[in-house]
TORPA-4810 file (N, C-alpha, C, O; in nm, 3 decimals):
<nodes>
NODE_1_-2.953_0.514_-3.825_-2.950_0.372_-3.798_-2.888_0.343_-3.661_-2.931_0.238_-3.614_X
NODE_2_-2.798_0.407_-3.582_-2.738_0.367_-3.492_-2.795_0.396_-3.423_-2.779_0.323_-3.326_X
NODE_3_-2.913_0.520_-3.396_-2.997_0.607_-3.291_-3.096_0.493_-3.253_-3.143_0.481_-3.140_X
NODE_4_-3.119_0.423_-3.342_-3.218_0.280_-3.371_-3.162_0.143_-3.247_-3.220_0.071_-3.166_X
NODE_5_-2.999_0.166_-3.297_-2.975_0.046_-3.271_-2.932_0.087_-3.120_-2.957_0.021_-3.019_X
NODE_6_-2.891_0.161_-3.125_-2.800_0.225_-2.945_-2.871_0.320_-2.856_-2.846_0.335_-2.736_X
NODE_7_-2.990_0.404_-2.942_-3.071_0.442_-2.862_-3.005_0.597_-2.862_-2.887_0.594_-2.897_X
NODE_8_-3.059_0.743_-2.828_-3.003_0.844_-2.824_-2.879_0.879_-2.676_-2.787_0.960_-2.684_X
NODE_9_-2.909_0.798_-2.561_-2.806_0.827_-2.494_-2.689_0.790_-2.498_-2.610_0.845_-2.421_X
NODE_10_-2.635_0.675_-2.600_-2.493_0.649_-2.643_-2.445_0.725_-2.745_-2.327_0.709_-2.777_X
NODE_11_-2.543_0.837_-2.825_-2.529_0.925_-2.905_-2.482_1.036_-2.829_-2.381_1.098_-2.864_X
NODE_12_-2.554_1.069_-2.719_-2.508_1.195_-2.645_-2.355_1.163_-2.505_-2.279_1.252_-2.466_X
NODE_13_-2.352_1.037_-2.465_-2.218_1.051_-2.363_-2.103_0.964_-2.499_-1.981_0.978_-2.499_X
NODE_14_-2.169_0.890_-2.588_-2.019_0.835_-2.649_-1.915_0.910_-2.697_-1.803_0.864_-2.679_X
NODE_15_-1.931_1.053_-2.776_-1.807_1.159_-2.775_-1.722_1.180_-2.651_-1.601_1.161_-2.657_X
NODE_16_-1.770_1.211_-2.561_-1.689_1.239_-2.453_-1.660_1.110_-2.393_-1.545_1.109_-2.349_X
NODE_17_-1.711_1.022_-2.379_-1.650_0.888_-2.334_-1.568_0.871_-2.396_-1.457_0.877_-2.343_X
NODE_18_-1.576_0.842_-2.533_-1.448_0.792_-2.607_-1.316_0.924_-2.603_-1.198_0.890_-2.597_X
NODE_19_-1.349_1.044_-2.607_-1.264_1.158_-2.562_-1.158_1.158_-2.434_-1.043_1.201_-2.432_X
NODE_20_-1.254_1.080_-2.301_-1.178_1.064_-2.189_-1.083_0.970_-2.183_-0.979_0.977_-2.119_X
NODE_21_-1.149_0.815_-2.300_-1.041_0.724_-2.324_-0.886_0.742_-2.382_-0.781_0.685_-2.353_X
NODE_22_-0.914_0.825_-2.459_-0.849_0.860_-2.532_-0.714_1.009_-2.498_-0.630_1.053_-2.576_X
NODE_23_-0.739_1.043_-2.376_-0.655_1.171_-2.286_-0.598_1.096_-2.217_-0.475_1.088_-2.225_X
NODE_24_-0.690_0.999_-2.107_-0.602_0.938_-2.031_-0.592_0.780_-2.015_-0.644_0.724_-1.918_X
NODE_25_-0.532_0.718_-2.099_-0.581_0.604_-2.152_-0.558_0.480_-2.051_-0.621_0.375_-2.038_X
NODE_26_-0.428_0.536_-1.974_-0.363_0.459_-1.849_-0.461_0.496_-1.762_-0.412_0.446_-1.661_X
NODE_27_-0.565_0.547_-1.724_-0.638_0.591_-1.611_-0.770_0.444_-1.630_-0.820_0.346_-1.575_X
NODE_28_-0.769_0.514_-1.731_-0.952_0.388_-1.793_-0.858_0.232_-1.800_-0.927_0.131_-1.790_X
NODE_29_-0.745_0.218_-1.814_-0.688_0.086_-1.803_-0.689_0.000_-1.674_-0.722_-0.116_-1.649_X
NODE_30_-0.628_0.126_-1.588_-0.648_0.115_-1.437_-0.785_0.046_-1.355_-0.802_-0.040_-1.269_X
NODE_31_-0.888_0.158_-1.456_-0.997_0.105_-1.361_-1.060_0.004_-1.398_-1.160_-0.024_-1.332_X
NODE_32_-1.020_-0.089_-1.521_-1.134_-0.189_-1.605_-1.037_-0.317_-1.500_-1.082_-0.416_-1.443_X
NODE_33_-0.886_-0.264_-1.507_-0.821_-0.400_-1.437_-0.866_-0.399_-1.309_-0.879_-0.513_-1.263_X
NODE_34_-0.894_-0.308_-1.234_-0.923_-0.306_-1.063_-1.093_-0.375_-1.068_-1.116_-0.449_-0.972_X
NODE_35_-1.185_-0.363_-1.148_-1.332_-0.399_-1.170_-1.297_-0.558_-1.188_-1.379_-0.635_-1.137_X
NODE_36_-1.208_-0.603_-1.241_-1.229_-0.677_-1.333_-1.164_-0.785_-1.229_-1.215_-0.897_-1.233_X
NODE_37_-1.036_-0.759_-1.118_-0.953_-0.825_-1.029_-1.072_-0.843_-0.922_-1.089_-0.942_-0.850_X
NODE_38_-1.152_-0.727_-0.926_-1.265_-0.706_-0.751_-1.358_-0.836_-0.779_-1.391_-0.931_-0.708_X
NODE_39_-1.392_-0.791_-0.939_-1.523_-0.919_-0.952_-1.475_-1.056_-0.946_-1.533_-1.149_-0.890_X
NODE_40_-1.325_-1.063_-1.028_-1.261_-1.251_-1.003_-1.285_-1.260_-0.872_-1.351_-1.355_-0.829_X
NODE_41_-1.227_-1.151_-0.781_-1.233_-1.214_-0.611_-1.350_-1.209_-0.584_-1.371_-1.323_-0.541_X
NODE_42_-1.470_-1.139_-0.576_-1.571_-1.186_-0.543_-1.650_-1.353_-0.620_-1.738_-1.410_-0.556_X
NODE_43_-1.623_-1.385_-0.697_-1.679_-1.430_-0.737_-1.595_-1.650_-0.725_-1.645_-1.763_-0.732_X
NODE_44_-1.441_-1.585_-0.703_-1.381_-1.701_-0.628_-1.382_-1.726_-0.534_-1.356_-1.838_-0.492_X
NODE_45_-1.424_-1.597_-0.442_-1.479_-1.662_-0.300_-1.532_-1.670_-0.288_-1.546_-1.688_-0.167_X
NODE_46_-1.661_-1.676_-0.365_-1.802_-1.729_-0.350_-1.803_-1.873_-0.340_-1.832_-1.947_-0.246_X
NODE_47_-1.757_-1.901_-0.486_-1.785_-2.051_-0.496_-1.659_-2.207_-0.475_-1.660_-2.325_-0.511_X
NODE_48_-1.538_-2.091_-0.372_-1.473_-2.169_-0.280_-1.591_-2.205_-0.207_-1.696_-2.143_-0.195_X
NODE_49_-1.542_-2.358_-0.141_-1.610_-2.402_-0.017_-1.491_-2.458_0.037_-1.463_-2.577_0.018_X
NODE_50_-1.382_-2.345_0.134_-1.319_-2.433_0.183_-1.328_-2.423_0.359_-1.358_-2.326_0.428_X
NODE_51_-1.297_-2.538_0.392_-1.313_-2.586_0.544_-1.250_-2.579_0.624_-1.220_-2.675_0.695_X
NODE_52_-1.193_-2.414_0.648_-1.039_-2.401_0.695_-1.138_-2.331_0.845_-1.252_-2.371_0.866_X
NODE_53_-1.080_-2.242_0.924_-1.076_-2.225_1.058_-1.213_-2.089_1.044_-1.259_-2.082_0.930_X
NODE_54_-1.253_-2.025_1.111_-1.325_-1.928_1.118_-1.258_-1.806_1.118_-1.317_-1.704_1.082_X
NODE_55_-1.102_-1.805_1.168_-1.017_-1.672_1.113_-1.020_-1.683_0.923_-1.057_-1.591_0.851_X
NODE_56_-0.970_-1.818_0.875_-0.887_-1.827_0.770_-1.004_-1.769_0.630_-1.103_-1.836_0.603_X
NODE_57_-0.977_-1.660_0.568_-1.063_-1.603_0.467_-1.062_-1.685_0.336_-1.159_-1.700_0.261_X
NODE_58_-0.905_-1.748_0.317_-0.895_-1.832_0.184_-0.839_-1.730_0.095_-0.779_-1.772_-0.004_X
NODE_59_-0.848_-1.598_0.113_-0.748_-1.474_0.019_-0.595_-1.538_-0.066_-0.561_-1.537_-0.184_X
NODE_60_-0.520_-1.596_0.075_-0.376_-1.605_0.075_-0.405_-1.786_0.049_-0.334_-1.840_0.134_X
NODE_61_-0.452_-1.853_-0.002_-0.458_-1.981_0.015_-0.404_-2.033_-0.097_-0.450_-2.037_-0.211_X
NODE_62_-0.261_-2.089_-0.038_-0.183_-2.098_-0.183_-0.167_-2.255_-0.214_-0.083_-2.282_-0.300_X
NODE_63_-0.239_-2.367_-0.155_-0.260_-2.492_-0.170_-0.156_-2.594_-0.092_-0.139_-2.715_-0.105_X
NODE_64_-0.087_-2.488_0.003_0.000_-2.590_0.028_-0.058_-2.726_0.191_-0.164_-2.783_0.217_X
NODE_65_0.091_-2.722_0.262_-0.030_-2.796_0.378_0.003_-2.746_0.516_-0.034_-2.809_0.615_X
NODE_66_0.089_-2.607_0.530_0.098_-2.497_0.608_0.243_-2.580_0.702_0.264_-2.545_0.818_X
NODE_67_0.310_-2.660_0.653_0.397_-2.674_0.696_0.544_-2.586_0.757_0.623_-2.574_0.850_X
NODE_68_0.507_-2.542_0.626_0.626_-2.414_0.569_0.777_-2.501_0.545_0.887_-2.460_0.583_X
NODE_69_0.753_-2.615_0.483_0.816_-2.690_0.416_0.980_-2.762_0.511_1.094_-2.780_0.469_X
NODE_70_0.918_-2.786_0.646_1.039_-2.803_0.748_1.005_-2.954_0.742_0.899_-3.011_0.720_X
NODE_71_1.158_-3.012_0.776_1.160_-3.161_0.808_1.069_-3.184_0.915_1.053_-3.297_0.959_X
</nodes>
């Protein structure tokens, strides 16, 4: 039933996939958070539209009004 439902190549890498999860578990944690941080930023700087200078990327853009808070 599962060969049906998943097809034979999740039959043949899921042992060892789940094997590698399972040795180094902090490693596969590592890389789902780094995928997962790359795609938020791609995908917040996409659909920023902000109207700042042709240096300014918007990375560090923490909402303020670049004063740096002086009288």
């Amino acid at each position: 039933m599962q060969e049906l439902l998943f097809g034979p190549l999740l039959l043949n890498w899921g042992p060892p996939i789940i094997g590698y999860i399972r040795q180094y578990p902090w490693r596969v944690f590592a890389a789902v958070l780094v995928i997962v941080l790359l795609i938020d930023l791609m995908f917040r700087k996409r659909s920023r539209g902000n109207g700042g200078d042709a240096g300014d990327s918007g990375i560090f853009d923490f909402g303020g009004d670049g004063d740096c808070g002086g009288d």
